[in-house]
Biopython code that builds the backbone (N, CA, C, O; Angstrom):
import numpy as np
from Bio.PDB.StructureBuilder import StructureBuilder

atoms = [
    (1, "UNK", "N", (29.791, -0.135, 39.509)),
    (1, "UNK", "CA", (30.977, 0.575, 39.872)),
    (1, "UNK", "C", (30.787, 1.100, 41.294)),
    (1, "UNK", "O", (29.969, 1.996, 41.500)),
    (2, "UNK", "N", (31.577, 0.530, 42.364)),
    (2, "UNK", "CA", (31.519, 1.185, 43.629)),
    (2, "UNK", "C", (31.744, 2.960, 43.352)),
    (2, "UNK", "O", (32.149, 3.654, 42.419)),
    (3, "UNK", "N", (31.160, 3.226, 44.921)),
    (3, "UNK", "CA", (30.935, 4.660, 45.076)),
    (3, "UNK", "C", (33.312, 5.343, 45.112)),
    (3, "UNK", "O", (34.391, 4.758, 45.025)),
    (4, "UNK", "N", (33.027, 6.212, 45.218)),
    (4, "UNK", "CA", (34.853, 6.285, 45.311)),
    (4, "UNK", "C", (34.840, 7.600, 46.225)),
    (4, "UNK", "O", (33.916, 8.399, 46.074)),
    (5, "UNK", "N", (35.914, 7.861, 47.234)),
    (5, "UNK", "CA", (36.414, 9.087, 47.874)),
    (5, "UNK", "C", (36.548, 10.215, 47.281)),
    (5, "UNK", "O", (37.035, 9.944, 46.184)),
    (6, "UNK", "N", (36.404, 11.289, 47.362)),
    (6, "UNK", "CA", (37.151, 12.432, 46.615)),
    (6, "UNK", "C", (38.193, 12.612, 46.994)),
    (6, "UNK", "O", (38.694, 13.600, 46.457)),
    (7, "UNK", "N", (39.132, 11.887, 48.045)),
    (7, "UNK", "CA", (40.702, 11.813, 48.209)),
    (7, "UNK", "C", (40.820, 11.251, 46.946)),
    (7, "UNK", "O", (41.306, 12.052, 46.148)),
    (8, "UNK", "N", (40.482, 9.878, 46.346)),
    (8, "UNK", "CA", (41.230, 9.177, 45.198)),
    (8, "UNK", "C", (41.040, 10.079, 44.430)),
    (8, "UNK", "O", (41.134, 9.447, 43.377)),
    (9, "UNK", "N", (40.709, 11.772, 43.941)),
    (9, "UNK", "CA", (41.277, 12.383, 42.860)),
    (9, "UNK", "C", (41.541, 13.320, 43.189)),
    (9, "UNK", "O", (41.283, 14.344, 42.556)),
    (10, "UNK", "N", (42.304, 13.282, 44.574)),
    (10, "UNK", "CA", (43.088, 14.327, 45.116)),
    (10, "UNK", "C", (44.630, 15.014, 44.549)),
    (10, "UNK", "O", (45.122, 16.139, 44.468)),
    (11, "UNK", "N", (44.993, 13.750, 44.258)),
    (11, "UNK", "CA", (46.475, 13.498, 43.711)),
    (11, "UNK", "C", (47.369, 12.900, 44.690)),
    (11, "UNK", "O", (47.135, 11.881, 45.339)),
    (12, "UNK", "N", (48.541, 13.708, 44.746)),
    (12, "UNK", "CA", (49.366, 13.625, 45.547)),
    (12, "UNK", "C", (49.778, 14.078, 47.265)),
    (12, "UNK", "O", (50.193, 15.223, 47.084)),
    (13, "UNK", "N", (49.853, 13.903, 48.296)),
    (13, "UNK", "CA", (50.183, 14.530, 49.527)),
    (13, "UNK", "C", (51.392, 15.889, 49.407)),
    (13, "UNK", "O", (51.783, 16.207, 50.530)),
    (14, "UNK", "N", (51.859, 16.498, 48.574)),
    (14, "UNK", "CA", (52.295, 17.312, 48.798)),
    (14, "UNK", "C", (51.798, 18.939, 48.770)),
    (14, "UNK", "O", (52.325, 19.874, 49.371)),
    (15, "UNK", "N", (50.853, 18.964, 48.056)),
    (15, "UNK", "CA", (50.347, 20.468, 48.123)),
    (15, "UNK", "C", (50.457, 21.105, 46.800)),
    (15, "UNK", "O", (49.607, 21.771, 46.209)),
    (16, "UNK", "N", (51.648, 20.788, 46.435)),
    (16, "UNK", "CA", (51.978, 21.913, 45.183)),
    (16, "UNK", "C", (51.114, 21.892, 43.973)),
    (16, "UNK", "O", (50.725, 22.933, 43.443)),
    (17, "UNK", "N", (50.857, 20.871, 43.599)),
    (17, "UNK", "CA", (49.874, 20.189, 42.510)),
    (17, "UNK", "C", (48.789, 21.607, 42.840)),
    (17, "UNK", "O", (48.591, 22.538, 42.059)),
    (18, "UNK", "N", (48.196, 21.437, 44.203)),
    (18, "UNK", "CA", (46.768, 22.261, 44.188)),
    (18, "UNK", "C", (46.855, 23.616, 44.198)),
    (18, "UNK", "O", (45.763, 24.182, 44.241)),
    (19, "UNK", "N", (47.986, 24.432, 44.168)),
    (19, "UNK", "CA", (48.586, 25.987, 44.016)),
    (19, "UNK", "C", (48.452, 26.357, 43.108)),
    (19, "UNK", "O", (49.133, 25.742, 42.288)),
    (20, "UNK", "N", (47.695, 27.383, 42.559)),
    (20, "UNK", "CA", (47.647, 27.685, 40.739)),
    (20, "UNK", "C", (48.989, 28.919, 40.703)),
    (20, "UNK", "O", (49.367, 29.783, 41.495)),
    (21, "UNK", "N", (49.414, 28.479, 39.398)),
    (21, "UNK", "CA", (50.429, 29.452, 39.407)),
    (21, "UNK", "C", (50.196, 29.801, 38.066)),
    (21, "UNK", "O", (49.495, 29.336, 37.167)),
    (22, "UNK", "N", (51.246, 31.078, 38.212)),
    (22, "UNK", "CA", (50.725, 32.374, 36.960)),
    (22, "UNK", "C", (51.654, 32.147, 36.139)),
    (22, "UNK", "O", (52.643, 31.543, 36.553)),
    (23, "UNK", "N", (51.587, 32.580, 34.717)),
    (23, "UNK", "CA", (52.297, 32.601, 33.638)),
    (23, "UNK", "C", (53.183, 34.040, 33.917)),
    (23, "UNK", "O", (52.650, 35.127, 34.139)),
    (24, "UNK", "N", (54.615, 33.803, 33.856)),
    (24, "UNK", "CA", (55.115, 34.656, 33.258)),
    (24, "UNK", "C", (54.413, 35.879, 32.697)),
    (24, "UNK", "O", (53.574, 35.689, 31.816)),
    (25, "UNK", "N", (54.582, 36.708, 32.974)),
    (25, "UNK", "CA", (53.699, 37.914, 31.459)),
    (25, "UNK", "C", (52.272, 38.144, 31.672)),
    (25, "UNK", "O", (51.859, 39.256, 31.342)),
    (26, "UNK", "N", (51.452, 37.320, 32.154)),
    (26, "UNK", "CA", (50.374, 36.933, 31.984)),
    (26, "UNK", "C", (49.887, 38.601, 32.815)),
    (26, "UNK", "O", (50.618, 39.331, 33.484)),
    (27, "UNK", "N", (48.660, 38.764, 32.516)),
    (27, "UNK", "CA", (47.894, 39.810, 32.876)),
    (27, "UNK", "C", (46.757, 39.219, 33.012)),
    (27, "UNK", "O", (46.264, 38.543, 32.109)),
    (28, "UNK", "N", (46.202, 39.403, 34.166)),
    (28, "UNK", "CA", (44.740, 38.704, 34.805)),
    (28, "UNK", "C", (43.938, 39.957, 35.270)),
    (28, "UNK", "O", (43.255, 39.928, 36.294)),
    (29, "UNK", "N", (44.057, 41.150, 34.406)),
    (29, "UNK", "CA", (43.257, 41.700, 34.581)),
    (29, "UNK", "C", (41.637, 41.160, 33.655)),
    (29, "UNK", "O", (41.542, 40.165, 32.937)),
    (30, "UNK", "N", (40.618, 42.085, 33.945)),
    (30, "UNK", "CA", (39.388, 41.192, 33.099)),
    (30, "UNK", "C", (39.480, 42.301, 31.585)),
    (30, "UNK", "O", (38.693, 42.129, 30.654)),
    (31, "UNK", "N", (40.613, 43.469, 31.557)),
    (31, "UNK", "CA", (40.347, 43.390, 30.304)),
    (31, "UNK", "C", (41.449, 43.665, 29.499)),
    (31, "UNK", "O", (41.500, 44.616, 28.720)),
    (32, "UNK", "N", (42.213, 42.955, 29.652)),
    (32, "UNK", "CA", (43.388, 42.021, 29.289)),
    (32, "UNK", "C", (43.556, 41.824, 27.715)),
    (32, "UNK", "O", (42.881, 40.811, 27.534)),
    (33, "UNK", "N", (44.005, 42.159, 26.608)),
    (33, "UNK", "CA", (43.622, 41.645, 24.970)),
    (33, "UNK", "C", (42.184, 42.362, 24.575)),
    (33, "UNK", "O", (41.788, 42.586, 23.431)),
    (34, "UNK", "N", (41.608, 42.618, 25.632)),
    (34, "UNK", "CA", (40.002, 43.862, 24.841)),
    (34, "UNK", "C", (40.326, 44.381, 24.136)),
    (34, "UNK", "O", (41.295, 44.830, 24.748)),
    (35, "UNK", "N", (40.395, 44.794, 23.241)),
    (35, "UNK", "CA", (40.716, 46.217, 22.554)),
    (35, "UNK", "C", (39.570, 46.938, 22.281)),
    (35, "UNK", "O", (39.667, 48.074, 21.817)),
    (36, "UNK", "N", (38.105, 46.246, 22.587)),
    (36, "UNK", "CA", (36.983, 47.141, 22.580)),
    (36, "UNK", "C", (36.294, 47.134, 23.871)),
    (36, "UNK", "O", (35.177, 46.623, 23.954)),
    (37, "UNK", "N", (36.921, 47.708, 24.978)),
    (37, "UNK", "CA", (36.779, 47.539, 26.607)),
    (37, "UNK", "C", (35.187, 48.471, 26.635)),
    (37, "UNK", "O", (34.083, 48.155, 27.079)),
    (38, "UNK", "N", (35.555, 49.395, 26.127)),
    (38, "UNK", "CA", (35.038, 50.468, 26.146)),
    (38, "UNK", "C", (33.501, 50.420, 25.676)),
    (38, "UNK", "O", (32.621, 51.219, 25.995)),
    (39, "UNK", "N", (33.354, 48.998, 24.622)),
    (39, "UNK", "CA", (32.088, 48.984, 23.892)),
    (39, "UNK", "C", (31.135, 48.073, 24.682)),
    (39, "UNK", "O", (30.032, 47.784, 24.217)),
    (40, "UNK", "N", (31.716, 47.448, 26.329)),
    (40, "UNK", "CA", (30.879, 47.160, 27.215)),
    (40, "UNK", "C", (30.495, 48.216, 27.814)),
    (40, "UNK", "O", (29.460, 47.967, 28.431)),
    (41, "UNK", "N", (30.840, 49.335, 27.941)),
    (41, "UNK", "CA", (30.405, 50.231, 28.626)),
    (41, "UNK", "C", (28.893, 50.894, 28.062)),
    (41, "UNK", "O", (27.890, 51.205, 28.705)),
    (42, "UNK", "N", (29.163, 50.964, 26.688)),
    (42, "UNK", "CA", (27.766, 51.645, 26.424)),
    (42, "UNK", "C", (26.840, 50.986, 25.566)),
    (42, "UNK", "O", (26.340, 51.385, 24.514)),
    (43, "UNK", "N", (26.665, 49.730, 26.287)),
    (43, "UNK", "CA", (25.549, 48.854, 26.050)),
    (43, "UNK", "C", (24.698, 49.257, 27.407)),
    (43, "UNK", "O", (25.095, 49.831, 28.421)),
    (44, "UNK", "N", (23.252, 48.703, 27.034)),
    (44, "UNK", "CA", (22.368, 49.689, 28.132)),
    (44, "UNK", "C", (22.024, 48.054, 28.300)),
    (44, "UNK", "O", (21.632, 47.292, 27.416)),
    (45, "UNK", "N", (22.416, 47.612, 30.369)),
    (45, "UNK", "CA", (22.334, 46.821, 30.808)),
    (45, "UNK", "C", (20.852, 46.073, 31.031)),
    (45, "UNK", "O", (20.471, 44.911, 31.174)),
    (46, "UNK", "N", (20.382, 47.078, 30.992)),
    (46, "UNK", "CA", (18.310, 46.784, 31.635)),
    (46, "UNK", "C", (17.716, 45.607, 30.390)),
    (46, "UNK", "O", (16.966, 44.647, 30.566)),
    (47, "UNK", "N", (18.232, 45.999, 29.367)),
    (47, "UNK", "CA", (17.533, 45.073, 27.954)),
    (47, "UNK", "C", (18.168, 43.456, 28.261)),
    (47, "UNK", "O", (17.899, 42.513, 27.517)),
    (48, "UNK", "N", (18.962, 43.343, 29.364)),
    (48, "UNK", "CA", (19.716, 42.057, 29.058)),
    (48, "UNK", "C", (18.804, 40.714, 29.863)),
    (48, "UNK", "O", (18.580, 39.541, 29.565)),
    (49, "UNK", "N", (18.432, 41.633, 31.050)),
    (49, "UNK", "CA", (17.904, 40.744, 32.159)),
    (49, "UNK", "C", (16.189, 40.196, 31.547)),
    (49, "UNK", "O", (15.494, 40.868, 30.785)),
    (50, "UNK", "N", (15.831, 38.909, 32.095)),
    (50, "UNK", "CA", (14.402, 38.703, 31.606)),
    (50, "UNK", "C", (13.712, 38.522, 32.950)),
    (50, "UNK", "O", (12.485, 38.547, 33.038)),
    (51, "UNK", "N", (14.348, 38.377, 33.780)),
    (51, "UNK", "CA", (13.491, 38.173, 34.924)),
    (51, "UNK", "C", (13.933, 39.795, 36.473)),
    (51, "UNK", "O", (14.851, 40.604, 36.332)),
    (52, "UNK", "N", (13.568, 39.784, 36.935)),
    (52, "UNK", "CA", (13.765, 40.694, 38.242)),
    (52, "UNK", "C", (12.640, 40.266, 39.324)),
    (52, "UNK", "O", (11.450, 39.960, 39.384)),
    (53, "UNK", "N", (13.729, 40.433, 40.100)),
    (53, "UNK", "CA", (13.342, 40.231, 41.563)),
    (53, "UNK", "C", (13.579, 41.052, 42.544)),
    (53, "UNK", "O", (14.744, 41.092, 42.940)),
    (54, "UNK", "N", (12.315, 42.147, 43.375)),
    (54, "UNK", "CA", (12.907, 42.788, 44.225)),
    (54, "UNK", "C", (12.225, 42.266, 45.592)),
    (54, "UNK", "O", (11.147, 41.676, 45.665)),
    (55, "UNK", "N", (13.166, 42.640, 46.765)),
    (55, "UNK", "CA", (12.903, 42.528, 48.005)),
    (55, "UNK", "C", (11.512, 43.037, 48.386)),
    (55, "UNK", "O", (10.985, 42.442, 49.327)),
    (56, "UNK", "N", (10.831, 44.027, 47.825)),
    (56, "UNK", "CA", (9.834, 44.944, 48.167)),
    (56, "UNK", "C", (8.741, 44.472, 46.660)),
    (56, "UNK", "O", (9.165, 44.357, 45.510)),
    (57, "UNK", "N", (7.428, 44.287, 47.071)),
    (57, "UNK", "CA", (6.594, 44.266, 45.874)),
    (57, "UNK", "C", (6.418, 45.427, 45.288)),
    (57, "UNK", "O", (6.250, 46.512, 45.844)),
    (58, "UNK", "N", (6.473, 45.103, 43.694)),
    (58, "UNK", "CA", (6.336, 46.126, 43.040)),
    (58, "UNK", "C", (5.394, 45.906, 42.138)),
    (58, "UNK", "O", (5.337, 44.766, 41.679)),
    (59, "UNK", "N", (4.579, 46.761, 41.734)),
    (59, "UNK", "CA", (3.112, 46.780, 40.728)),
    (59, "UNK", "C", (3.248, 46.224, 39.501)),
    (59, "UNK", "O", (3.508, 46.887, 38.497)),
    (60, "UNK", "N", (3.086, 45.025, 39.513)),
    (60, "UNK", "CA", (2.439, 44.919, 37.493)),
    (60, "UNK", "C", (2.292, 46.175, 36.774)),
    (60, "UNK", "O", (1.296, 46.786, 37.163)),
    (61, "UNK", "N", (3.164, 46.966, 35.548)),
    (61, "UNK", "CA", (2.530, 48.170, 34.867)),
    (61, "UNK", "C", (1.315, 47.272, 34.571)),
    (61, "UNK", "O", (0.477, 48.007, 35.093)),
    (62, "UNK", "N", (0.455, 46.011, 34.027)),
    (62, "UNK", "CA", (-0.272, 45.722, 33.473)),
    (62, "UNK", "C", (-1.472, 45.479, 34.312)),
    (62, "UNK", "O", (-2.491, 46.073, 33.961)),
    (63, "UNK", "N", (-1.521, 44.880, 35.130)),
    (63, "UNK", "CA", (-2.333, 44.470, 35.598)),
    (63, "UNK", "C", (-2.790, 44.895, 37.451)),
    (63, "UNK", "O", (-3.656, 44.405, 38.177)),
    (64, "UNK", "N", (-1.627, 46.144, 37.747)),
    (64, "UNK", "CA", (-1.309, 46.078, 38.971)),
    (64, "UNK", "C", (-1.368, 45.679, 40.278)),
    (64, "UNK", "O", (-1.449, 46.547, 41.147)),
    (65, "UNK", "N", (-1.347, 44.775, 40.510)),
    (65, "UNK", "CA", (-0.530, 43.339, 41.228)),
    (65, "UNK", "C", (0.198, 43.925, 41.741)),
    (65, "UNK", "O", (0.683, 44.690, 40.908)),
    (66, "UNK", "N", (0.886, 44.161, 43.225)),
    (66, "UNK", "CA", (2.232, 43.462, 43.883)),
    (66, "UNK", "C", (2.795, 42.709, 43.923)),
    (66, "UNK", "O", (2.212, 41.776, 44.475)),
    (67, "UNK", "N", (3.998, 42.422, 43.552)),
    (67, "UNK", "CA", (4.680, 41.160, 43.229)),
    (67, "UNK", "C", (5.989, 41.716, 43.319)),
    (67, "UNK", "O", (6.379, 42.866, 43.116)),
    (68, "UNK", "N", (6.693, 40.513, 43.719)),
    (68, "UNK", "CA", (8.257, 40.446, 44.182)),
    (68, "UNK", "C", (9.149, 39.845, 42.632)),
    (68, "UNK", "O", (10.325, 40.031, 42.316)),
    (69, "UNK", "N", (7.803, 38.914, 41.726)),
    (69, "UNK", "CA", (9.026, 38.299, 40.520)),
    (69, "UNK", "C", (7.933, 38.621, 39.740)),
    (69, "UNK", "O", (6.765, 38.250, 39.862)),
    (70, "UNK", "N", (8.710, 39.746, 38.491)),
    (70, "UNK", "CA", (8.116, 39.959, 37.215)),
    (70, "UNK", "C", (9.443, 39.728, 36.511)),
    (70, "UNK", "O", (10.620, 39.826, 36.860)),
    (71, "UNK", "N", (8.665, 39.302, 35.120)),
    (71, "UNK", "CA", (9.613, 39.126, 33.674)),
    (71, "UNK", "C", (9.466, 39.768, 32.364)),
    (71, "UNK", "O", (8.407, 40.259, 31.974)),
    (72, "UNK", "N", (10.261, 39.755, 31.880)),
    (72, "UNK", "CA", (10.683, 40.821, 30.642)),
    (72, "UNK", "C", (9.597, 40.595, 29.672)),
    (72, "UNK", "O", (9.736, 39.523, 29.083)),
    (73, "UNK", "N", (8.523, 41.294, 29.312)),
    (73, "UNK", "CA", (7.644, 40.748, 28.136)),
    (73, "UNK", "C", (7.373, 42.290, 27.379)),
    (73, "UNK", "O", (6.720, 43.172, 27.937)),
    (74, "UNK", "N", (7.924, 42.429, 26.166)),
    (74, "UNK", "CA", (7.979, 43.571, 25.653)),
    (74, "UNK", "C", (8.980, 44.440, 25.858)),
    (74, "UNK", "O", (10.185, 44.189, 25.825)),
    (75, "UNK", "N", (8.391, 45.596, 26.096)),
    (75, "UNK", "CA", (9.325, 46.481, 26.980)),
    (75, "UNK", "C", (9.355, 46.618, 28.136)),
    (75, "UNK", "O", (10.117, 47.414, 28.684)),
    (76, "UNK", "N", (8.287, 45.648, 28.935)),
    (76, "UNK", "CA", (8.387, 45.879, 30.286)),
    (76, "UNK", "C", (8.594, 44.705, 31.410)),
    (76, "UNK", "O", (9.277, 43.713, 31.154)),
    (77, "UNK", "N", (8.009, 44.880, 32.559)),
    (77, "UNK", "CA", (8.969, 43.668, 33.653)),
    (77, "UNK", "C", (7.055, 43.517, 34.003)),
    (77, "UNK", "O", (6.243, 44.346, 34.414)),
    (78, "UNK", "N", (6.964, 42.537, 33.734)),
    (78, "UNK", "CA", (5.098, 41.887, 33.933)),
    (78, "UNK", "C", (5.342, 40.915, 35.104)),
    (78, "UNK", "O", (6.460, 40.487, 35.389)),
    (79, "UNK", "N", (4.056, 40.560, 35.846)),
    (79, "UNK", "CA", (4.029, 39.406, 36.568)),
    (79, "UNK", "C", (4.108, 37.938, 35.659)),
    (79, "UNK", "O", (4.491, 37.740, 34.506)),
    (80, "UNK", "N", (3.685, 37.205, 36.483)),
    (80, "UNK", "CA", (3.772, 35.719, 36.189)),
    (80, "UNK", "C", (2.303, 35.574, 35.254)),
    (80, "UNK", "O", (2.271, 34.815, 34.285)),
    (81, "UNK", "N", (1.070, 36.420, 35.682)),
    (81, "UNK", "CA", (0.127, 35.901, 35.056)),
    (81, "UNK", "C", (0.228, 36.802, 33.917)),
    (81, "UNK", "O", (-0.176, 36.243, 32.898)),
    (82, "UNK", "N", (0.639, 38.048, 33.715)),
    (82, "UNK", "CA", (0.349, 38.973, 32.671)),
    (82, "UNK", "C", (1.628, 38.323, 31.366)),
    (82, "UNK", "O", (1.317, 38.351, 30.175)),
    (83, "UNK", "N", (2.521, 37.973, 31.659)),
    (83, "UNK", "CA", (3.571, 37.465, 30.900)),
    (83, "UNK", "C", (2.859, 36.722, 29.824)),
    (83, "UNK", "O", (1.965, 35.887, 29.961)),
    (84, "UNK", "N", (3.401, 37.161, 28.745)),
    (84, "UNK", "CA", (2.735, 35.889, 27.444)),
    (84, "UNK", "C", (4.039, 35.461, 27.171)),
    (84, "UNK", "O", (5.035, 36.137, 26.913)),
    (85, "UNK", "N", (3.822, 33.535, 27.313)),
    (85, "UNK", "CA", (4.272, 32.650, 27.223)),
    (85, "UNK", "C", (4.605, 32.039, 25.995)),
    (85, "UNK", "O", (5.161, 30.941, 25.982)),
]
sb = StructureBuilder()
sb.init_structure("model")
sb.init_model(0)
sb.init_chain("A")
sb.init_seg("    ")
for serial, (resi, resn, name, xyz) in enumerate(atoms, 1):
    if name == "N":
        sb.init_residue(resn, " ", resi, " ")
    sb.init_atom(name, np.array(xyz, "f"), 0.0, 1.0, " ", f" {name:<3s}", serial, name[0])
structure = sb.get_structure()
């Protein structure tokens, strides 16, 4: 199968095709039909992430190391070598 343009799934030369348009009614807010908006709020964000990365090295609690990428092992944010795999 030859290679193909991304014009050939452009569509048409007029424009309108590529304009998204809104529904009537529609509400594009992000919490729109939630009715439990509120129960994102008091979830505690820190438990979600497994990895972190900061600009500045920060100590292994385990092994203390400087390091820029530790990951979630337990309750805490470990380096690469202290992490059990």
């Amino acid at each position: 199968m030859p290679n193909r343009s991304l014009d050939d799934f452009a569509g048409g030369d007029d424009g309108a095709a590529d304009e998204p348009t809104a529904v009537d009614g529609a509400d594009d807010s992000p919490d729109a039909g939630d009715t439990n908006a509120s129960d994102a709020d008091d979830r505690d964000v820190s438990t979600l992430a497994t990895y972190r990365w900061t600009p500045e090295a920060a100590a292994c609690p385990q092994c203390g190391e400087s390091v820029q990428k530790r990951w979630l092992d337990g309750d805490e944010y470990v380096c690469l070598d202290c992490k059990d795999w």
